[in-house]
Gaussian input, Z-matrix of N, CA and C with variables (Angstrom, degrees):
# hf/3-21g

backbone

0 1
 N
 C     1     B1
 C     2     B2     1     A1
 N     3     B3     2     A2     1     D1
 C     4     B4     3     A3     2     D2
 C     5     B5     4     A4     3     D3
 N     6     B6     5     A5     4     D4
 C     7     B7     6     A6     5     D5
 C     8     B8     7     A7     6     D6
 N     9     B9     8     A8     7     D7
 C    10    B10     9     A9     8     D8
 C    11    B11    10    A10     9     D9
 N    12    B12    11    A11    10    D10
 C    13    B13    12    A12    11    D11
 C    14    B14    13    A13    12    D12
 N    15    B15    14    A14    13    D13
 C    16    B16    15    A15    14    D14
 C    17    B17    16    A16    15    D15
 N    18    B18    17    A17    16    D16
 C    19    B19    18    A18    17    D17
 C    20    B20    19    A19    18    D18
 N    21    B21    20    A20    19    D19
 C    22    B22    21    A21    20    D20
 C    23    B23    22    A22    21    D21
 N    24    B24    23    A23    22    D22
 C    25    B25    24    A24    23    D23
 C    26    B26    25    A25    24    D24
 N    27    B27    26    A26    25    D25
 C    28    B28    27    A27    26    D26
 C    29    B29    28    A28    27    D27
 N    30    B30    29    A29    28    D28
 C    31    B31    30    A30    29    D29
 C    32    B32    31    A31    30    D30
 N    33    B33    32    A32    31    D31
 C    34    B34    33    A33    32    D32
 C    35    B35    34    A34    33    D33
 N    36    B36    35    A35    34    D34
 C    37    B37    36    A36    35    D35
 C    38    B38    37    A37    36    D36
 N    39    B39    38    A38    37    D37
 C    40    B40    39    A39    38    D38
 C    41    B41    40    A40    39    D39
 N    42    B42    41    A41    40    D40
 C    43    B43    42    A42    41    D41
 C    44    B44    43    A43    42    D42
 N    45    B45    44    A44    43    D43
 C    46    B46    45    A45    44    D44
 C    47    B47    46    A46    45    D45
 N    48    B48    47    A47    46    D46
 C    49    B49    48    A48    47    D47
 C    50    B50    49    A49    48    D48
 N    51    B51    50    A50    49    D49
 C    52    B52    51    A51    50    D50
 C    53    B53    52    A52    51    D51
 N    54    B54    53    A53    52    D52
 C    55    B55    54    A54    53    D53
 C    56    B56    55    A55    54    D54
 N    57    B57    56    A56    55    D55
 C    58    B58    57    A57    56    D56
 C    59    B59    58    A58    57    D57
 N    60    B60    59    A59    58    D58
 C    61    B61    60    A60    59    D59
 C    62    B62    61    A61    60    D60
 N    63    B63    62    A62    61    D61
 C    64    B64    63    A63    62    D62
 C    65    B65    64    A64    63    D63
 N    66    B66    65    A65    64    D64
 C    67    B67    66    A66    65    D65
 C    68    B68    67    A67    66    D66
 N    69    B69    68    A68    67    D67
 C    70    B70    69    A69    68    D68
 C    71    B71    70    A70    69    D69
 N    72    B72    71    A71    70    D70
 C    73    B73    72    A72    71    D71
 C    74    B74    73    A73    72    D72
 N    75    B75    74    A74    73    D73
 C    76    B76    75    A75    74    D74
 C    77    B77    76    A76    75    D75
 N    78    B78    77    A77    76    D76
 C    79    B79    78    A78    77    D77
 C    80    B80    79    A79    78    D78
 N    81    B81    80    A80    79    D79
 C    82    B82    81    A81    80    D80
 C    83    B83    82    A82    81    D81
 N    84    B84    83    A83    82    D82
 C    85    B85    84    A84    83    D83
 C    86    B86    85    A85    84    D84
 N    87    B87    86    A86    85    D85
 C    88    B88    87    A87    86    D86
 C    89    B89    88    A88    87    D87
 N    90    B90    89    A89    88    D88
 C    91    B91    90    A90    89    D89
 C    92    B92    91    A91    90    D90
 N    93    B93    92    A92    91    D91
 C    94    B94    93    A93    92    D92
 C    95    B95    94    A94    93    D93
 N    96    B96    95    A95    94    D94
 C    97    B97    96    A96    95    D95
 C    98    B98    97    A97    96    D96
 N    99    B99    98    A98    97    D97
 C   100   B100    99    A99    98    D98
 C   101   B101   100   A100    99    D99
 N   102   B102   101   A101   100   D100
 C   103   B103   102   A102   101   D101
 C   104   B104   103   A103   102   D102
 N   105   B105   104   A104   103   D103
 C   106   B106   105   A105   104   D104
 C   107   B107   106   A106   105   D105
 N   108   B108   107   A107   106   D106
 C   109   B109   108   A108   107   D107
 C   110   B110   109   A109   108   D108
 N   111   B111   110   A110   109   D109
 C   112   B112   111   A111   110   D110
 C   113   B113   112   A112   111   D111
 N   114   B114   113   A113   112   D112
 C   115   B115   114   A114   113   D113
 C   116   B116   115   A115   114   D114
 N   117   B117   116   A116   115   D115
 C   118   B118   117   A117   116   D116
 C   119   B119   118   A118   117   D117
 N   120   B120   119   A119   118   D118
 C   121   B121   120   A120   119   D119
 C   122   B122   121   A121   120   D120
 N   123   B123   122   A122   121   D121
 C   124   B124   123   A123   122   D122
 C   125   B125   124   A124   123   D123
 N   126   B126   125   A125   124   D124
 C   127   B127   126   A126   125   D125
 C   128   B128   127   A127   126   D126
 N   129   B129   128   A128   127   D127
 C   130   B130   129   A129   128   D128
 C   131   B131   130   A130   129   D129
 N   132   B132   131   A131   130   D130
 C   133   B133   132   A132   131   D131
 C   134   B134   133   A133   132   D132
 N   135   B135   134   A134   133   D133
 C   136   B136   135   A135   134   D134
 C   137   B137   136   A136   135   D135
 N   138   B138   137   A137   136   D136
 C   139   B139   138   A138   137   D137
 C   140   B140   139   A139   138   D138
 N   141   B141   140   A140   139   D139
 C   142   B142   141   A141   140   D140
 C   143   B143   142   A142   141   D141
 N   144   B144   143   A143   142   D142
 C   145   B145   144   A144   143   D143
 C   146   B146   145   A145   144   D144
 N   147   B147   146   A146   145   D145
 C   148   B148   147   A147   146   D146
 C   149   B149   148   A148   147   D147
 N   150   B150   149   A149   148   D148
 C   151   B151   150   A150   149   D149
 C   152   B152   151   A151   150   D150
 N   153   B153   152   A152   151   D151
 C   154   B154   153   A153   152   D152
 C   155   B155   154   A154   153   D153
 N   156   B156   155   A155   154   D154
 C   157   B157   156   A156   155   D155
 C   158   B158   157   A157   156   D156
 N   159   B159   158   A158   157   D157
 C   160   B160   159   A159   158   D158
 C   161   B161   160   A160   159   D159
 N   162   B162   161   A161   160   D160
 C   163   B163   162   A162   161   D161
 C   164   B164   163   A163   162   D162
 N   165   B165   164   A164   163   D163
 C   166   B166   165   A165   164   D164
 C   167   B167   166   A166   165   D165
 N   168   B168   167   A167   166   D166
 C   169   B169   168   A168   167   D167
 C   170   B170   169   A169   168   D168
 N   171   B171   170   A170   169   D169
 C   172   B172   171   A171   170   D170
 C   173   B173   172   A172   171   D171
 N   174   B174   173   A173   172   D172
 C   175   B175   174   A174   173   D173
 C   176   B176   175   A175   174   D174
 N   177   B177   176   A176   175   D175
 C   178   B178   177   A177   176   D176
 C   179   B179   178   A178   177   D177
 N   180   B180   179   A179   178   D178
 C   181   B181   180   A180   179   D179
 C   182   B182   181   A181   180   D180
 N   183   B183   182   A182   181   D181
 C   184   B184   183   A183   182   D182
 C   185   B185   184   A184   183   D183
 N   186   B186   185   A185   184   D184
 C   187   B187   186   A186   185   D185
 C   188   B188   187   A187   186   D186
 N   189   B189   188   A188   187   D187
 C   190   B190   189   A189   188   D188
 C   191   B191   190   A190   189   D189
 N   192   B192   191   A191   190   D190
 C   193   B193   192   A192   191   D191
 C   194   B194   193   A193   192   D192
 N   195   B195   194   A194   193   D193
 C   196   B196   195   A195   194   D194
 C   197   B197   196   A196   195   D195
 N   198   B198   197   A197   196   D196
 C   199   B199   198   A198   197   D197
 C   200   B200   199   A199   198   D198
 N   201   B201   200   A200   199   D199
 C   202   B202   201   A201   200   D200
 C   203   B203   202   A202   201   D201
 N   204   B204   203   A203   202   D202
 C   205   B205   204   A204   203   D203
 C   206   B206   205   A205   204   D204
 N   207   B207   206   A206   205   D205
 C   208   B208   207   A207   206   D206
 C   209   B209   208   A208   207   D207
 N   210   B210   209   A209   208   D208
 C   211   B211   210   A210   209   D209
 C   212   B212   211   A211   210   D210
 N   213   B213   212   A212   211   D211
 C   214   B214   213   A213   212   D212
 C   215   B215   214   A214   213   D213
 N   216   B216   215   A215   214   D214
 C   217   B217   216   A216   215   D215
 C   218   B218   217   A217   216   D216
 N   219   B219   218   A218   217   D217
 C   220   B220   219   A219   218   D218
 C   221   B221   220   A220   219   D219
 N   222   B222   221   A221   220   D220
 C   223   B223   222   A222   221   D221
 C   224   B224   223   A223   222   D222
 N   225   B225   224   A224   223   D223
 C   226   B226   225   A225   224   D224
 C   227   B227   226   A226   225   D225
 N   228   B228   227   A227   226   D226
 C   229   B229   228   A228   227   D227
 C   230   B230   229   A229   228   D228
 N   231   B231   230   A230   229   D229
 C   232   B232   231   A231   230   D230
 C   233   B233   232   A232   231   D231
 N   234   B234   233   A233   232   D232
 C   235   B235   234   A234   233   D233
 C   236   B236   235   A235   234   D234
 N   237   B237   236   A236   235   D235
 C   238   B238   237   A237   236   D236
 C   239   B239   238   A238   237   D237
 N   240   B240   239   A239   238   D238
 C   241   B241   240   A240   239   D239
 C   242   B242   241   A241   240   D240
 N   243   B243   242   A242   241   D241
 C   244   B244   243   A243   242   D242
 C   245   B245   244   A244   243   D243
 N   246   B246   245   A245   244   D244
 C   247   B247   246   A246   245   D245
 C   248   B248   247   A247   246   D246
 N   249   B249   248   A248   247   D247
 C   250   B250   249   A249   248   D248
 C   251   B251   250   A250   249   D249
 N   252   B252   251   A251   250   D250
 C   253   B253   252   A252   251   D251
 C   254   B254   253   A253   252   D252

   B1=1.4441
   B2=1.5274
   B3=1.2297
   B4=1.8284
   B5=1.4510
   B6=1.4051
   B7=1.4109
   B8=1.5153
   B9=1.2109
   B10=1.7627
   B11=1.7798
   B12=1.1606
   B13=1.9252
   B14=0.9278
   B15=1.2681
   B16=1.4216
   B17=1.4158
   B18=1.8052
   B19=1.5948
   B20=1.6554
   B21=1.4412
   B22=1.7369
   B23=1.2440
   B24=1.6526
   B25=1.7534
   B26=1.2199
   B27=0.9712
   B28=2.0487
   B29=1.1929
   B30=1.8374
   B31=1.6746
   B32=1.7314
   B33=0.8928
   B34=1.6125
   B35=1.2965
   B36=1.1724
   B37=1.4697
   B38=1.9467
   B39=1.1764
   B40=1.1132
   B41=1.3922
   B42=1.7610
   B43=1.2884
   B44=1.7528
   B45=1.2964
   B46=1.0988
   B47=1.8603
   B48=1.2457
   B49=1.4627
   B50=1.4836
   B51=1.3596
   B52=1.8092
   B53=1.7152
   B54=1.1347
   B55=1.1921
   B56=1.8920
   B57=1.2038
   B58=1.6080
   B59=2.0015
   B60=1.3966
   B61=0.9931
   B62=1.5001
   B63=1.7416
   B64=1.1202
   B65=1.9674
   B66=1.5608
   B67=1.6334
   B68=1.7480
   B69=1.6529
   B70=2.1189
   B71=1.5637
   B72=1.6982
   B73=1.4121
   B74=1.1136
   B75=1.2721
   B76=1.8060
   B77=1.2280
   B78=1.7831
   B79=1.4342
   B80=1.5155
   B81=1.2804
   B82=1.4638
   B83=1.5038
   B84=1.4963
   B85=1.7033
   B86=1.6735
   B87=1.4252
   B88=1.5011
   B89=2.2811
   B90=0.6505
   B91=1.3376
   B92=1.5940
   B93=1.4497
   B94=1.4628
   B95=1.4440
   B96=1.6476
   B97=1.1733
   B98=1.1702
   B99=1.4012
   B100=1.3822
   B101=1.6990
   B102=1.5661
   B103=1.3634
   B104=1.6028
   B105=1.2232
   B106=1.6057
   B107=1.2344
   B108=1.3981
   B109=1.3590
   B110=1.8468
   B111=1.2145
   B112=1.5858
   B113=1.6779
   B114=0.9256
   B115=1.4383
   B116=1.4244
   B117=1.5712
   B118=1.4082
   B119=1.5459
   B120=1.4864
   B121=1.2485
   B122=1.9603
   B123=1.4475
   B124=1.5962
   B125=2.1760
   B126=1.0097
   B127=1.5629
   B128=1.7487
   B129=1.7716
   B130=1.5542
   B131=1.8091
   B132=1.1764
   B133=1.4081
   B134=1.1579
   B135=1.0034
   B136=1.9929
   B137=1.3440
   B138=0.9214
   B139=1.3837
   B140=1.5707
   B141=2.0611
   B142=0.9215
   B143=0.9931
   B144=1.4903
   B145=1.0066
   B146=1.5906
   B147=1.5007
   B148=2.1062
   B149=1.3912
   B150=1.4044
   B151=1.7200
   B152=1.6486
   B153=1.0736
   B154=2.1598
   B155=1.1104
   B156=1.2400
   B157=1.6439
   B158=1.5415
   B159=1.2828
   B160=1.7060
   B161=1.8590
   B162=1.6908
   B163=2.0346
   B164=1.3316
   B165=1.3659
   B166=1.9193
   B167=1.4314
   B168=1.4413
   B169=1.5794
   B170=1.7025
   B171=1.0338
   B172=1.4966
   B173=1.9998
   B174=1.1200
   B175=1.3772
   B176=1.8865
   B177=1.8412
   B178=1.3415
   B179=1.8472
   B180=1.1768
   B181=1.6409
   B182=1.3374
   B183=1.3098
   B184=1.5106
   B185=1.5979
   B186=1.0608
   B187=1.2419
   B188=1.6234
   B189=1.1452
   B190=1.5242
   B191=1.6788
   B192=1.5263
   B193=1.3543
   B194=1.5420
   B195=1.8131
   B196=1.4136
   B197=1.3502
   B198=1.1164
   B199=1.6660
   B200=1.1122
   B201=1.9454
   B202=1.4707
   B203=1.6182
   B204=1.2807
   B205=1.6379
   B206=0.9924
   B207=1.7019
   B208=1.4948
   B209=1.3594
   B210=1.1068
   B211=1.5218
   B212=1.5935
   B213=1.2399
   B214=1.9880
   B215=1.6008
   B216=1.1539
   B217=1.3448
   B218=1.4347
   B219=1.2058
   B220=1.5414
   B221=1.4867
   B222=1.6328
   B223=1.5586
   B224=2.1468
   B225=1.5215
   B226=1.3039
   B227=1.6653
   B228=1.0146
   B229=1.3735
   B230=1.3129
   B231=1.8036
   B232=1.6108
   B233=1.7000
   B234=0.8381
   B235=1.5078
   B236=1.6752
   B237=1.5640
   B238=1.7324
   B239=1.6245
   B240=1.9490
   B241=1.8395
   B242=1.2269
   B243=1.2082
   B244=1.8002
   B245=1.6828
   B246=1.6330
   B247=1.4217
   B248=1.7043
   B249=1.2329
   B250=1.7467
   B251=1.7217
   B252=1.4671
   B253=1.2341
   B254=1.4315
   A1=107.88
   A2=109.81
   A3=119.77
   A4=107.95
   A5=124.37
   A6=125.27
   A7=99.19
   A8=95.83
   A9=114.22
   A10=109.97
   A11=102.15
   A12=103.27
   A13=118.99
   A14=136.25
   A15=147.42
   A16=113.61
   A17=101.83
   A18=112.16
   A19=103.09
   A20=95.30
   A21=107.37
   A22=99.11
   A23=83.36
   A24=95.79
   A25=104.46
   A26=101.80
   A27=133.16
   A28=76.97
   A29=107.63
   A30=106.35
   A31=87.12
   A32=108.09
   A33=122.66
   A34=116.09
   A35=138.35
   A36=151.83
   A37=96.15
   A38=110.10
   A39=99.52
   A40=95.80
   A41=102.18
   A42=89.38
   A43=97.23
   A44=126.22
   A45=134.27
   A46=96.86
   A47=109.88
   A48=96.78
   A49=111.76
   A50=118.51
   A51=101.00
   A52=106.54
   A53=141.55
   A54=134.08
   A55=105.90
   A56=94.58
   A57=107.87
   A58=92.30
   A59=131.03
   A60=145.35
   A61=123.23
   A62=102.63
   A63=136.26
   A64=116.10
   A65=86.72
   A66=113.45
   A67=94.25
   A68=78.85
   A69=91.87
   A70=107.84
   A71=114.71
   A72=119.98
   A73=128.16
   A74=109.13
   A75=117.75
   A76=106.97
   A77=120.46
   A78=102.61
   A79=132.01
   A80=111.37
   A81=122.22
   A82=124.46
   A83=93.71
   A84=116.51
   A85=83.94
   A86=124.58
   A87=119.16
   A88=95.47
   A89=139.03
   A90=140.39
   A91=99.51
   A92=115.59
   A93=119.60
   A94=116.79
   A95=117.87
   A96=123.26
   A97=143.75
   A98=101.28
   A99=127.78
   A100=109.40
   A101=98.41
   A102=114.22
   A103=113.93
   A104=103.43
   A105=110.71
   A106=115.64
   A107=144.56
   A108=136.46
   A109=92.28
   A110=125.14
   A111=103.82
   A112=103.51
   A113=124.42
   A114=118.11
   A115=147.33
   A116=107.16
   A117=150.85
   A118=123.53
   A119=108.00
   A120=122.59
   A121=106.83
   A122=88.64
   A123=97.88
   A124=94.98
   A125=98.74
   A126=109.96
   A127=108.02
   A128=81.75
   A129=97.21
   A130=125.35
   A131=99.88
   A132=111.45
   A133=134.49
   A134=89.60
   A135=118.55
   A136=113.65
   A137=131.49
   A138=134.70
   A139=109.98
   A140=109.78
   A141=103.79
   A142=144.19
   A143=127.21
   A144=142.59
   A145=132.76
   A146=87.26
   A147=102.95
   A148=110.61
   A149=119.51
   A150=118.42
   A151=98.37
   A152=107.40
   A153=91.41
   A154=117.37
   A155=115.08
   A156=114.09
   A157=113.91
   A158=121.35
   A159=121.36
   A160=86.21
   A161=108.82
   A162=102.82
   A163=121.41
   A164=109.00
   A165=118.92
   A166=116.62
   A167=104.06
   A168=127.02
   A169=102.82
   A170=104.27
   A171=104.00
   A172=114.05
   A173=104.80
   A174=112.72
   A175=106.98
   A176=98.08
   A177=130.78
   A178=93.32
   A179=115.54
   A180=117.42
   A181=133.38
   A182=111.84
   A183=125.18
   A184=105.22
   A185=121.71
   A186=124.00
   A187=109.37
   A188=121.50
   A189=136.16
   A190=110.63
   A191=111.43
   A192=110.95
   A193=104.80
   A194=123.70
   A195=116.81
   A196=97.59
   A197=136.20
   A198=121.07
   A199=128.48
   A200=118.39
   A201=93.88
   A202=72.50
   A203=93.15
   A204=109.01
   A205=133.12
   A206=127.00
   A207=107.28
   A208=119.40
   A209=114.99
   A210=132.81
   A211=120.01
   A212=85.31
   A213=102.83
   A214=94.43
   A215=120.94
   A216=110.10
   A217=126.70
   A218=119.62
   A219=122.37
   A220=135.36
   A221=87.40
   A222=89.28
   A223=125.52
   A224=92.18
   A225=103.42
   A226=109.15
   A227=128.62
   A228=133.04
   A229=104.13
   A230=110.49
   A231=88.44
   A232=97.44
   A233=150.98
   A234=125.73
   A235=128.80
   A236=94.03
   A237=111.72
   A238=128.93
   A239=86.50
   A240=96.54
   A241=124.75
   A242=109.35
   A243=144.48
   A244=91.75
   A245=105.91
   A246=136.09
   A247=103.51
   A248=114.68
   A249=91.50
   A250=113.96
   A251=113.46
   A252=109.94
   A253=130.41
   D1=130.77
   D2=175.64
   D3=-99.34
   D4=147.35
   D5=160.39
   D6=-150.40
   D7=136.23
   D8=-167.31
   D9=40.60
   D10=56.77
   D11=-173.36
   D12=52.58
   D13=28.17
   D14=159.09
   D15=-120.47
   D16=131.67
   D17=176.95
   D18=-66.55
   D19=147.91
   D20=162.20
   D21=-152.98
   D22=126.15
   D23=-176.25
   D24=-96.93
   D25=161.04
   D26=-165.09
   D27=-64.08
   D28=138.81
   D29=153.88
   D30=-144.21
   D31=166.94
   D32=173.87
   D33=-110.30
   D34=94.65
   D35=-160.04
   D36=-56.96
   D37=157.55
   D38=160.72
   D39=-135.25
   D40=-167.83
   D41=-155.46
   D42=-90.86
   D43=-11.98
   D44=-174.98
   D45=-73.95
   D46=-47.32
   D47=174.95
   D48=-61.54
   D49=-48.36
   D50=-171.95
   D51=-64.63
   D52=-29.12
   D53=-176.39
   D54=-65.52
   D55=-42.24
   D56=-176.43
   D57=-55.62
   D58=-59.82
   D59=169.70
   D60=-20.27
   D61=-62.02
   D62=-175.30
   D63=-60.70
   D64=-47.75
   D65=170.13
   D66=-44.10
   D67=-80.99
   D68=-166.70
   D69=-23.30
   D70=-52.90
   D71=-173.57
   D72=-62.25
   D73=-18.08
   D74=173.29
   D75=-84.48
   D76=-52.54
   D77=175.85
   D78=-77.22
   D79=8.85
   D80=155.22
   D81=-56.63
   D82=-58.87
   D83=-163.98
   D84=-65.27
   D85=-51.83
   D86=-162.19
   D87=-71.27
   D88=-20.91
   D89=173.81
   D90=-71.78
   D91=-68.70
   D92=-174.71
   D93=-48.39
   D94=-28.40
   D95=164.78
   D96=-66.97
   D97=-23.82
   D98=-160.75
   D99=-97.51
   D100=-24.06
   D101=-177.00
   D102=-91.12
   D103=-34.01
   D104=159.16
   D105=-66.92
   D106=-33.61
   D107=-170.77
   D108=-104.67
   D109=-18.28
   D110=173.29
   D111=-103.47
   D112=11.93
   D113=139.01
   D114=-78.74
   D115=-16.47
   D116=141.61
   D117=-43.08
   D118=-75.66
   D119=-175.13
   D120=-120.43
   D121=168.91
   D122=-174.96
   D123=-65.49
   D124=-145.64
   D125=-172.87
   D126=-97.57
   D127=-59.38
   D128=168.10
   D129=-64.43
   D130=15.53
   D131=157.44
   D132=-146.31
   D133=34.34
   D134=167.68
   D135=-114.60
   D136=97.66
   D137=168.78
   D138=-102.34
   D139=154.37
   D140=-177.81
   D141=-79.61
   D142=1.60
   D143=153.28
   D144=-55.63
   D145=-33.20
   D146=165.19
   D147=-73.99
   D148=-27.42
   D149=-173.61
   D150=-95.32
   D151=-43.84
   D152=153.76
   D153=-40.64
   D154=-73.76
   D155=-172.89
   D156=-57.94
   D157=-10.03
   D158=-160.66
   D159=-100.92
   D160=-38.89
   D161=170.74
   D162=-87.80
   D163=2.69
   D164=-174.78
   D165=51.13
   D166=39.31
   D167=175.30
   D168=-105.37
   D169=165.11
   D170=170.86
   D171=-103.32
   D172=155.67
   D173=-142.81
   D174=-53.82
   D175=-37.63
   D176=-164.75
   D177=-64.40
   D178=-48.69
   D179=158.73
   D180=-24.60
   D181=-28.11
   D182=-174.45
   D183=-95.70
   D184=-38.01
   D185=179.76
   D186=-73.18
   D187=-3.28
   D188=175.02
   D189=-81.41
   D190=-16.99
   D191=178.88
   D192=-137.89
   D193=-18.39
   D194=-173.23
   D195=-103.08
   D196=168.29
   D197=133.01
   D198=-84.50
   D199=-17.09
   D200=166.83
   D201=-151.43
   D202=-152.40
   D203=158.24
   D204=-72.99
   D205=-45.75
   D206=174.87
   D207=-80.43
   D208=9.50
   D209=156.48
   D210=-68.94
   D211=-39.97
   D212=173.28
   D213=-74.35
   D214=-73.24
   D215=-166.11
   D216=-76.05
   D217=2.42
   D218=137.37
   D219=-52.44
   D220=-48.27
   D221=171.67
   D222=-71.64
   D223=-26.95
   D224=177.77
   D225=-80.13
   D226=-4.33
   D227=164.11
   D228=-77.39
   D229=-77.70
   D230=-161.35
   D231=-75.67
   D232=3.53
   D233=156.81
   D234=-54.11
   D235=-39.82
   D236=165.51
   D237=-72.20
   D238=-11.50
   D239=169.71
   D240=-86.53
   D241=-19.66
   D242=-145.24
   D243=-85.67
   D244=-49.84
   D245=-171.27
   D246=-80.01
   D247=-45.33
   D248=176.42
   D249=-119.19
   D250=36.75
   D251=138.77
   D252=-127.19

């Protein structure tokens, strides 16, 4: 099978891969969020409860992939470094 002139081979998802998938997509949206509101405000005025409400996750969600915040905003740095070099 081709899409945009590129082969993609048949794979059969399982269900352990879409959850694995599903994971990645949450801690994206919580990064993408986090990077919009700490581009906004300093650190110390970001709390996690504002970057919940900024991914429409609930707050307890974040702690499922960060351990805190400057854990969050470590990761949202070099992800934003990753991106402009």
């Amino acid at each position: 099978m081709f899409v945009n002139g590129e082969e993609i081979v048949d794979k059969k998802l399982t269900f352990h891969d879409l959850k694995e998938q599903e994971r990645e997509a949450r801690k994206q949206l919580i990064i993408d969020a986090a990077i919009r509101l700490f581009s906004q405000k300093s650190i110390s005025n970001v709390g996690m409860r504002d970057i919940a409400k900024e991914a429409g996750i609930s707050p307890a969600l974040i702690y499922r992939y960060f351990k805190d915040r400057d854990d969050l905003f470590v990761t949202a740095f070099l992800y934003t470094s990753k991106l402009t070099f």
